[in-house]
Every structure is written in structure tokens, then in C-alpha cells.
C-alpha positions as CSV (number, residue, x, y, z in Angstrom):
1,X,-278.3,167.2,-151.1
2,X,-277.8,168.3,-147.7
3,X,-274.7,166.7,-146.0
4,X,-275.6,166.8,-142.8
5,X,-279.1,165.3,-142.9
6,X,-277.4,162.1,-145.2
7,X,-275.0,161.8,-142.4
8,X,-278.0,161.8,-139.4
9,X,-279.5,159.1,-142.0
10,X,-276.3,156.9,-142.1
11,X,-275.8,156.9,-138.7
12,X,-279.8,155.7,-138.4
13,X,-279.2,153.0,-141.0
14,X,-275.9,151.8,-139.0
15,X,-278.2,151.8,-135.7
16,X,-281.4,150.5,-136.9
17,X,-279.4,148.0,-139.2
18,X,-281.7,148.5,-142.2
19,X,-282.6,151.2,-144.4
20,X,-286.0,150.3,-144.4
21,X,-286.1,150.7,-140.5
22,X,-284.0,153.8,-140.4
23,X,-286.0,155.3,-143.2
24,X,-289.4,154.6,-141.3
25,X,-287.7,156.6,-138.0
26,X,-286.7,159.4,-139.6
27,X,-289.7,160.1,-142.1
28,X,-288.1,159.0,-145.2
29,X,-288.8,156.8,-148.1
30,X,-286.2,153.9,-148.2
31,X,-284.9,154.4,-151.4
32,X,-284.4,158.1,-150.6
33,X,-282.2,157.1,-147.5
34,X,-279.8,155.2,-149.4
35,X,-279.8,158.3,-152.1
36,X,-278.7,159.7,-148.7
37,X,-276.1,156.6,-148.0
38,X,-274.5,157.4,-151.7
39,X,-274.6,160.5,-151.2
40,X,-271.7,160.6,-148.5
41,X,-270.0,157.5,-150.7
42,X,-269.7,159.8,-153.8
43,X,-268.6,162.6,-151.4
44,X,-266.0,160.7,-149.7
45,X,-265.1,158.2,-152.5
46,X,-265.2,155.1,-150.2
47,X,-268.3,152.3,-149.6
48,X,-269.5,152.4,-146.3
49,X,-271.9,149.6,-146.1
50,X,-271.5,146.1,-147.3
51,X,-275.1,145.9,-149.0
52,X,-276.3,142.0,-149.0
53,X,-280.0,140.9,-149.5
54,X,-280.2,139.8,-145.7
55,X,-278.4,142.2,-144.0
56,X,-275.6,145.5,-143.9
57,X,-272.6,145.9,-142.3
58,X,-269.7,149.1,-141.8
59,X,-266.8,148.9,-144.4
60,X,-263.8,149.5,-142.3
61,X,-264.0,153.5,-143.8
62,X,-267.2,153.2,-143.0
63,X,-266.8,152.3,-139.0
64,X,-264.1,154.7,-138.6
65,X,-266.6,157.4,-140.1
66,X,-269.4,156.4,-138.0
67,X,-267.7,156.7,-135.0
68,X,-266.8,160.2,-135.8
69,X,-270.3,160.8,-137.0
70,X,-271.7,159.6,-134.0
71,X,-269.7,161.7,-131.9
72,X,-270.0,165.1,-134.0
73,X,-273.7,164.6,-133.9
74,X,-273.9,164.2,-129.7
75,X,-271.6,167.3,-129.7
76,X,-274.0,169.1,-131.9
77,X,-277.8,168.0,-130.1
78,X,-275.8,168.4,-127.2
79,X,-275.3,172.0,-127.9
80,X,-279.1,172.3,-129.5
81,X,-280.6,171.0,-126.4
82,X,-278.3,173.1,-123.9
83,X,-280.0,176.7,-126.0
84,X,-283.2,174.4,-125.4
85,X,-283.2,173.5,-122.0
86,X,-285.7,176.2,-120.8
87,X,-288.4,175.3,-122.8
88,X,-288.2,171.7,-122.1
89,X,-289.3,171.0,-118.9
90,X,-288.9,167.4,-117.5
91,X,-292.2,165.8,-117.4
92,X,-294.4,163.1,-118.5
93,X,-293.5,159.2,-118.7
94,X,-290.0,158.2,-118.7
95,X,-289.1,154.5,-118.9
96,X,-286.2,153.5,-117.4
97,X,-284.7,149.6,-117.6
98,X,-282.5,148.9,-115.1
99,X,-280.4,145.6,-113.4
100,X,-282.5,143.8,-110.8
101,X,-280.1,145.3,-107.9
102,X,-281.8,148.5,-108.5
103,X,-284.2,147.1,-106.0
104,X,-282.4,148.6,-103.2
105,X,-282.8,150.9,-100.5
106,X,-280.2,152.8,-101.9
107,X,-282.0,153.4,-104.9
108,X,-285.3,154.1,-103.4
109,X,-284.3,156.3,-101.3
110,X,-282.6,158.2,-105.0
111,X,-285.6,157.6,-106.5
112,X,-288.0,159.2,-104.1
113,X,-285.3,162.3,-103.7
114,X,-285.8,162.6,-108.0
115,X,-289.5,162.8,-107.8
116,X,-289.6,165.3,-104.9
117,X,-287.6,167.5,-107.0
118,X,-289.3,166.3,-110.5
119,X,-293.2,166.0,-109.5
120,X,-293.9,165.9,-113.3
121,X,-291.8,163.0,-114.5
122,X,-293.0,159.7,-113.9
123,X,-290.5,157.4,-114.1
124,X,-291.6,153.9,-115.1
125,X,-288.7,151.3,-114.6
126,X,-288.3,147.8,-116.0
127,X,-286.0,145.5,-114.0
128,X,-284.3,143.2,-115.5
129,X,-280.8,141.5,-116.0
130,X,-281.2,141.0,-119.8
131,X,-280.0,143.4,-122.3
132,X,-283.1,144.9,-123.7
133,X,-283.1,147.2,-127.0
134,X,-284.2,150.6,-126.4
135,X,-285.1,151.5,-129.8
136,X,-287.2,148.0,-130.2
137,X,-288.9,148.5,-127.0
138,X,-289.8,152.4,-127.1
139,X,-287.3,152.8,-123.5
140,X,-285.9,156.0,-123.1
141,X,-282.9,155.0,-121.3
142,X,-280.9,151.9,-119.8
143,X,-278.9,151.5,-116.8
144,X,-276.4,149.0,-117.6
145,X,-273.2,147.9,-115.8
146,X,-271.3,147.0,-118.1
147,X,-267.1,146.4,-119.4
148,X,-268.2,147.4,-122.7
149,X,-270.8,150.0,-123.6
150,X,-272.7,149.6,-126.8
151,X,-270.7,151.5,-129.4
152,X,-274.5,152.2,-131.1
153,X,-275.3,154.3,-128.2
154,X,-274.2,157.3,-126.5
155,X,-273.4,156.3,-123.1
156,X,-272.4,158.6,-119.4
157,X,-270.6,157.1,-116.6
158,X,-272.6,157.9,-113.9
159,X,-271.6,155.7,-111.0
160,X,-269.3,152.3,-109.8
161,X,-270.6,149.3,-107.8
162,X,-268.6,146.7,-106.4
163,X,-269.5,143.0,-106.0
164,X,-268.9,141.4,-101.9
165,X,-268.6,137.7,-101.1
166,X,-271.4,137.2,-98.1
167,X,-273.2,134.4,-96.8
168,X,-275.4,133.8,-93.7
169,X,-274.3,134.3,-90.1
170,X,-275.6,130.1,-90.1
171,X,-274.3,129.3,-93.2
172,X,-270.9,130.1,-91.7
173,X,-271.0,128.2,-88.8
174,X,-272.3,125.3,-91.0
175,X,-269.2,125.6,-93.0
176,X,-266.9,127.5,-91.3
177,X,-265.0,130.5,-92.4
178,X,-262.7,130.6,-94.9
179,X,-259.3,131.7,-94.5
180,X,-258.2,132.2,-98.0
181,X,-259.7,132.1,-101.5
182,X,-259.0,128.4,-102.0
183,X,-261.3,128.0,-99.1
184,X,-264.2,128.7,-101.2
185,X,-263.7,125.6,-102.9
186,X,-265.5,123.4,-100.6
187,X,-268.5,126.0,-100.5
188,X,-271.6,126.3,-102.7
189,X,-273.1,129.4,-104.4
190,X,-276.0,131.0,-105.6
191,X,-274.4,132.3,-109.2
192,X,-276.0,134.7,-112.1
193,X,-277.4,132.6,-115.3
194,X,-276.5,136.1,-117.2
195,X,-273.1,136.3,-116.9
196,X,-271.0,134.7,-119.7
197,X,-268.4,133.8,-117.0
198,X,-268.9,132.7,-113.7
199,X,-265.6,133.7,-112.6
200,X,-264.1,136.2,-110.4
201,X,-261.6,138.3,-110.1
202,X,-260.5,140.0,-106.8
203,X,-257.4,141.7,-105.5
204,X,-256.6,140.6,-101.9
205,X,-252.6,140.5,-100.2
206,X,-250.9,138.1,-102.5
207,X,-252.5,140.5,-105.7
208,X,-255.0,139.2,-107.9
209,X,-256.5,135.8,-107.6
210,X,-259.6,134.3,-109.9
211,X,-262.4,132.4,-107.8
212,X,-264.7,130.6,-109.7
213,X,-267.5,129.1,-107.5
214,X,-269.4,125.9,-107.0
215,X,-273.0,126.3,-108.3
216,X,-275.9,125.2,-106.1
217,X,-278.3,127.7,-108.0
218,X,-278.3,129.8,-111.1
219,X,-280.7,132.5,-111.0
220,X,-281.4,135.6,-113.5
221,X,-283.0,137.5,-110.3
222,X,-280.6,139.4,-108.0
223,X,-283.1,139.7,-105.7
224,X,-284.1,136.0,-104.9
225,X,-280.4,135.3,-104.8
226,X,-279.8,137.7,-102.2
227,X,-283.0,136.2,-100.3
228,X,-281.3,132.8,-100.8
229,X,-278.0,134.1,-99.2
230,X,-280.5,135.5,-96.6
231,X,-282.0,132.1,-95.9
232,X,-278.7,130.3,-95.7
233,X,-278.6,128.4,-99.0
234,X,-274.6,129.4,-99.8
235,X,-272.4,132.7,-100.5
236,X,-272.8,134.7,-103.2
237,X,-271.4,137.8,-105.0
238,X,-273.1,140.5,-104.4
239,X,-274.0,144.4,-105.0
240,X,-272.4,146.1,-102.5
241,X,-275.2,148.7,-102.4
242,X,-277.8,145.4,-102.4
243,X,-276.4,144.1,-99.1
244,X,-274.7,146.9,-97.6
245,X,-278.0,147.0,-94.6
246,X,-277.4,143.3,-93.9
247,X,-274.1,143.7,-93.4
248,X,-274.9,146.1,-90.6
249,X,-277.8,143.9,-89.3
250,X,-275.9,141.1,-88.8
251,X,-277.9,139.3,-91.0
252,X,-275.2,138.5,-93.5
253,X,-271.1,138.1,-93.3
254,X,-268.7,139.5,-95.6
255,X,-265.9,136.9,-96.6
256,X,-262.8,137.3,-96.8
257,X,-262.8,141.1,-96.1
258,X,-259.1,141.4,-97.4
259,X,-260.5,140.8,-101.1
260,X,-261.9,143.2,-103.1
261,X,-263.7,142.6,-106.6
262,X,-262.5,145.7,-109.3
263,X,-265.3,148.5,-109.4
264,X,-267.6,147.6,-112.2
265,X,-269.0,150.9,-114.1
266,X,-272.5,152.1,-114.3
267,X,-273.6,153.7,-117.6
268,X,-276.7,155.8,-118.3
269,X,-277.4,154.8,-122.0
270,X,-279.6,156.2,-124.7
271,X,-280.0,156.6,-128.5
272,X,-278.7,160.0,-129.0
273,X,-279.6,163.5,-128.0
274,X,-281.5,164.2,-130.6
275,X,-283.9,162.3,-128.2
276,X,-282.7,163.5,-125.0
277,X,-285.3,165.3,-123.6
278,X,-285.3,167.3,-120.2
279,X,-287.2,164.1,-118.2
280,X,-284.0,161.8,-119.8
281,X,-281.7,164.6,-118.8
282,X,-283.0,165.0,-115.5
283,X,-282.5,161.9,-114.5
284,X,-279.0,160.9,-115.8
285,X,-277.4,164.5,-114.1
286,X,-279.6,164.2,-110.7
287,X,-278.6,159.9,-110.4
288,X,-275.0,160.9,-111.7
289,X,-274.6,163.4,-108.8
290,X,-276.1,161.3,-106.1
291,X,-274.3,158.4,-106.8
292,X,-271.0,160.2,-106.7
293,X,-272.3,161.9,-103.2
């Protein structure tokens, strides 16, 4: 039996979380993909996958060899698709989902640079804050800012972003302007319904501090929040890159300027490279560079 196809089937089963789904993506039969599953057991003499009627999970052995699986696989599509790249022009369709902040001139502005210099890929983007599955869904790729990519997926650093406390120009005056980060208590926010916490952390002159705000709103949108800070509503924390014309306008006020929120990182995510084709590729290296520019 050919090793390295039962390993590109394990690592399917491990991501699709069933052997009936993993055998249905790679052209199998199910019972042939655990053949495949036992296969690498014999061969290594350790269980990989607890096997119950309602659902599978990685032995310890078997996590430790799917994460060097994983890994040797990238290395080796990576490798395939770098002989490949002349023949695969990026074109057609490529669906993108992306945080709701995307919605920025920043962005569009990156966007319209990639399809000058792509014509044929047409990038279709989803905006959302919610995590959505990429293999469920048929994306190609996810944008995620995130502490903790998806150990499932193979994942690029391709940028940072850091969060600003503004509020309204009349807001301020409403309220007046805090002085220190125990200030904030007597303010309202507009604050993400997505996040499990609601805290913050920033790092201003006595070191790191926590600020955890009063909520007027909760709101999965970015978007309306930042119209809501707009309008004069509360403060909020917000993408830089989201407010960052405001700021110059005059139409918002960054508080306490002395505190800074830790960069959070941006990662391109995808299944694997064995689906990485040039419109995916395209757009990970060209956002990667001009988000570093």
C-alpha cells in the first residue's frame, strides 16, 4: 500500500473529522480509507484515532504524527506547485472571507492595486466576524486575526493590526477627556459580541494595564460600530487601519495616546497546498507584501 497516499488520507480524516467525509474528498471508498488509517497503525505500531460510533479523535501518537504529517505534506505541495507555477495562471473566482474591518480604504485601495495586476481573478469576498469553515463552505481562503491559528490549516503571517481607543470630537466634550485608563470607567462603549472577552490589554507609562469597558452596545459589525463612534454614541476599540482617515479629519479622537494595545496578527489561512492554486497564491504573496509596505 502506498505510504504516502495513507498518510494524505489520514491527515483528510483528521481534517474532515470522519472517514466518510475524507473518503468522499479524496475519491475513496470509506472502508478503503481506514485500510489506509491501519495501514500507517501496523506500520508504526501505535493507534492514532480513537474510533467511537459518534465521532474520532488523535491518540496522543497520533497528534504528534499529524502535526509532522501536516507539515511534510505543505513542504512537499509547496515544492510541487513552485515546478508548477508557470502553468497555473491566477484566474477565475477566488472567494475570500474576511473580518468586517476589511471594509476600509486601506483595503480597497489593496484590492483595486491586486486586480490591476491580476485582471483574471475575481475575487469574491465574504465579510464577516464569525469563524466560517472553509472546507464546509467551498472558500478558498480566510483572513483571520487571530492569537491562535487553526492547527487544521496551514496558515502565513501576512500582516499586524492594532486596535485605538477613539470617540467623537462631541462625545469628548460631553464627557471630557480622560487622563488615565481608570478614567474610562465612567464612559460607555460600543463593544464586539464576538469576542470571548471584552477586555483589554494596553501598555502605556506605568506598563501594562487591563481596561475592560462599560457596554452601551454589542455589535458583530465593525462597521456600524465605527459609525456609532462616528455619531457620538461612546468610544470604542478600534482598527487602526479602520479609523486611521478620521483621525486625520478630525472626525474622531484618539484616547489616551500614551497607550498602545499589543499588535494582533493577521493570517492568510487555507486547507493545504495541494489546493493552493496560483489565484490563492497570488493573493496571499501580493496582500503579504503590501501590507508590510
Amino acid at each position: 500500500m502506498d505510504t504516502l497516499l495513507s498518510i494524505r488520507v489520514f491527515c483528510e480524516v483528521v481534517r474532515a473529522g470522519s472517514f466518510v467525509a475524507a473518503a468522499r474528498s479524496l475519491g475513496l471508498s470509506s472502508p478503503m480509507a481506514s485500510k489506509h488509517v491501519m495501514h500507517l497503525e501496523q506500520r508504526l505500531g501505535a493507534r492514532l484515532l480513537h474510533r467511537t460510533s459518534r465521532k474520532l479523535s488523535l491518540t496522543e501518537a497520533g497528534q504528534q504524527y499529524y502535526d509532522k504529517c501536516i507539515y511534510a505534506l505543505d513542504m512537499l505541495d509547496q515544492a510541487e506547485a513552485t515546478v508548477g507555477d508557470g502553468a497555473d495562471e491566477p484566474k477565475g473566482v477566488l472567494r475570500v472571507t474576511a473580518p468586517v474591518w476589511f471594509a476600509s480604504d486601506r483595503i480597497a485601495n489593496m484590492l483595486m492595486a491586486y486586480q490591476n495586476l491580476y485582471p483574471g481573478v475575481v475575487p469574491d469576498l465574504y465579510l464577516t466576524n464569525s469563524k466560517v469553515e472553509l472546507a464546509e463552505t467551498g472558500m478558498d481562503l480566510a483572513i483571520r486575526v487571530t492569537h491562535e491559528p487553526e492547527p487544521q490549516l496551514i496558515v502565513r503571517k501576512i500582516g499586524t493590526v492594532r486596535l485605538v481607543l477613539v470617540s467623537s470630537p462631541a462625545y469628548v466634550r460631553r464627557m471630557g477627556l480622560p487622563q488615565t485608563v481608570d478614567d474610562l470607567d465612567r464612559f460607555g462603549a460600543i463593544t464586539p459580541n464576538y469576542r470571548d472577552r471584552n477586555d483589554y490589554v494596553l501598555h502605556g507609562p506605568q506598563g501594562e494595564v487591563k481596561f475592560l469597558p462599560h457596554s452601551l452596545m454589542k455589535l458583530s459589525d465593525t462597521t456600524l460600530s465605527h459609525k456609532l463612534v462616528c455619531a457620538g454614541l461612546g468610544l470604542a476599540m478600534l482598527p487602526e487601519w479602520l479609523v486611521e482617515e478620521d483621525l486625520v479629519q478630525g472626525r474622531l479622537v484618539r484616547l489616551l495616546p500614551d497607550y498602545e494595545s499589543p499588535p494582533l496578527d493577521i493570517y492568510a489561512s487555507y486547507i493545504s497546498r495541494q489546493y493552493q492554486t496560483g489565484k490563492v497564491r497570488s493573493f496571499i504573496d501580493f496582500f503579504s507584501a503590501a501590507m508590510a509596505s
